[in-house]
C-alpha positions in Angstrom: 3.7 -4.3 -17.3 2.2 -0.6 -17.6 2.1 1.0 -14.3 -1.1 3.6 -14.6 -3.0 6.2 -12.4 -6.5 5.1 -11.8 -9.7 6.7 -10.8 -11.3 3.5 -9.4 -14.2 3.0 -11.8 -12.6 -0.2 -13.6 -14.5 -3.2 -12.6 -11.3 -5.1 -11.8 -9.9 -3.0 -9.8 -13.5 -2.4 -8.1 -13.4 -6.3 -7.3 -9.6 -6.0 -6.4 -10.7 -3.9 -4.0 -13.2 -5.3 -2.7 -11.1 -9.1 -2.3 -8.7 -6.6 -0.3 -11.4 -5.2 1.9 -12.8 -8.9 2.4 -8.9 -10.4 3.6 -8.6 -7.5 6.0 -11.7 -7.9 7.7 -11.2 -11.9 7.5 -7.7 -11.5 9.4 -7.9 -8.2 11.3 -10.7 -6.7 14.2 -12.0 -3.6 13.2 -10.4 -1.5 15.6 -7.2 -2.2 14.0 -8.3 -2.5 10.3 -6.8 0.7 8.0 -7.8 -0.3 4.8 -9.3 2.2 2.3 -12.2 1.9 0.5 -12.8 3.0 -3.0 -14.4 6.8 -1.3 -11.4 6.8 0.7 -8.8 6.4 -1.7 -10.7 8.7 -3.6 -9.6 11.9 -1.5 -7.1 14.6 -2.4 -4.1 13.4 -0.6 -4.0 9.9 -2.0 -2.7 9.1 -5.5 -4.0 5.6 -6.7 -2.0 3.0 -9.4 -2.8 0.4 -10.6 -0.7 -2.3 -12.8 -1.8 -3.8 -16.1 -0.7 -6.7 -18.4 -2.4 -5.2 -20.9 -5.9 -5.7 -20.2 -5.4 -7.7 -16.9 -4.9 -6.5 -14.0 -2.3 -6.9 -11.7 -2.1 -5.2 -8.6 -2.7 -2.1 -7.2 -0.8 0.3 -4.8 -1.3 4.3 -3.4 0.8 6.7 -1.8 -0.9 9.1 0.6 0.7 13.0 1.4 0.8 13.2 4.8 2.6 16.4 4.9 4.9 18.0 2.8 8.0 15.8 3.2 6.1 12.2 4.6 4.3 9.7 2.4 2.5 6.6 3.5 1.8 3.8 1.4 -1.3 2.4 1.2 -3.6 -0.4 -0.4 -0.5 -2.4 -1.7 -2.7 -5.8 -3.1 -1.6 -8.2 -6.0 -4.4 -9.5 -7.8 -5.3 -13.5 -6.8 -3.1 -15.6 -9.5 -0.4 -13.0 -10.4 1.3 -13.8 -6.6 5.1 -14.4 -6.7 5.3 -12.6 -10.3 7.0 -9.4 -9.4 4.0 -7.4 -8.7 4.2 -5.9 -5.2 8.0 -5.6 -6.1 7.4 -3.6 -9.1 4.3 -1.4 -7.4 6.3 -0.9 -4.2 9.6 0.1 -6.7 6.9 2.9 -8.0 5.8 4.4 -4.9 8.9 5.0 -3.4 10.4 6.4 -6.7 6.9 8.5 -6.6 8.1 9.5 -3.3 11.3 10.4 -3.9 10.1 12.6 -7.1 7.6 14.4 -4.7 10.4 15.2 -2.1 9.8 13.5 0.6 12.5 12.7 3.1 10.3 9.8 4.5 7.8 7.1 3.5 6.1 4.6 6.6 3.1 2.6 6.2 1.2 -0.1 9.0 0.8 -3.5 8.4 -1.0 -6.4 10.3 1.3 -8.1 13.4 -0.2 -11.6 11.6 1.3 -14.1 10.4 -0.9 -13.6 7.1 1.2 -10.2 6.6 4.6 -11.9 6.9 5.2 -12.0 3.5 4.5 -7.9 2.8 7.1 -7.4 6.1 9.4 -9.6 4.4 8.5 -7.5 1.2 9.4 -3.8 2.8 12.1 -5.1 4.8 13.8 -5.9 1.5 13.2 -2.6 0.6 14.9 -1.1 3.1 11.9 -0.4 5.5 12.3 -0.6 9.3 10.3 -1.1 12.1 9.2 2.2 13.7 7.0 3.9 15.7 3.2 4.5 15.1 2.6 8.1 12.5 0.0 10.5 11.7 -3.3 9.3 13.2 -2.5 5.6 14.2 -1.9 4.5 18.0 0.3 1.6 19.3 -1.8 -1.7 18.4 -1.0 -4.9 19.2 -2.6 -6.3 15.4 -0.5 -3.7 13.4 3.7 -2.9 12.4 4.4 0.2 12.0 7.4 0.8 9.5 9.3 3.7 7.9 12.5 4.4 5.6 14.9 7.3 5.3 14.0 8.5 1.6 17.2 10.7 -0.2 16.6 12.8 -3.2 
């Protein structure tokens, strides 16, 4: 598995993408829907991977700055057949090492309240991720977990 930085032109990842965008608005209402689309995980702040078997696609993950010592991830998303492979384990392994590298002292991300998203809570909580309180822009919402982790250097 080759874990790469992507600019989001790859037609894969383009359909990855979009299957992600599909599940969130099939499972979540809008109001509490913070996906990224490809122009939004396009801006400065946000640093986009993807993971390849060689020419296949994998999954995908990105890590936004939200200031100088938090990250958030974001757009965590294994591709349909490669579920229960390692993938969100080895992308979510990544981002937090990313973190680390970049000095931050803390990494959060939101997450559906579903039952769909229990498996990614069970994912982060293995990773040492806690429920915490809503960061950056996001309000308390009924649809969405908000979770965090101490990061140390």
């Amino acid at each position: 598995m080759q874990i790469r930085v992507d600019n989001l032109s790859h037609p894969a990842v383009l359909a990855l993408l979009s299957t992600h965008l599909t599940a969130m608005a099939e499972v979540s209402p809008p109001e509490s829907r913070h996906a990224l689309d490809v122009s939004g995980l396009q801006k400065p702040e946000i640093t986009f991977w993807t993971l390849w078997d060689q020419d296949q696609l994998l999954g995908c993950g990105a890590l936004k700055a939200l200031d100088s010592g938090h990250g958030e991830v974001k757009s965590m998303r294994t591709a349909p057949g490669h579920e229960r492979r390692g993938v969100a384990s080895t992308m979510l392994r990544h981002l937090i090492q990313e973190a680390r590298s970049r000095g931050y002292r803390r990494l959060s991300l939101e997450t559906g309240a579903m039952a769909y998203f229990e498996p990614a809570r069970q994912l982060y909580r293995k990773f040492g991720f806690v429920d915490g309180a809503p960061f950056g822009s996001y309000r308390e919402d009924p649809n969405s977990v908000f979770m965090t982790m101490a990061l140390s250097p």
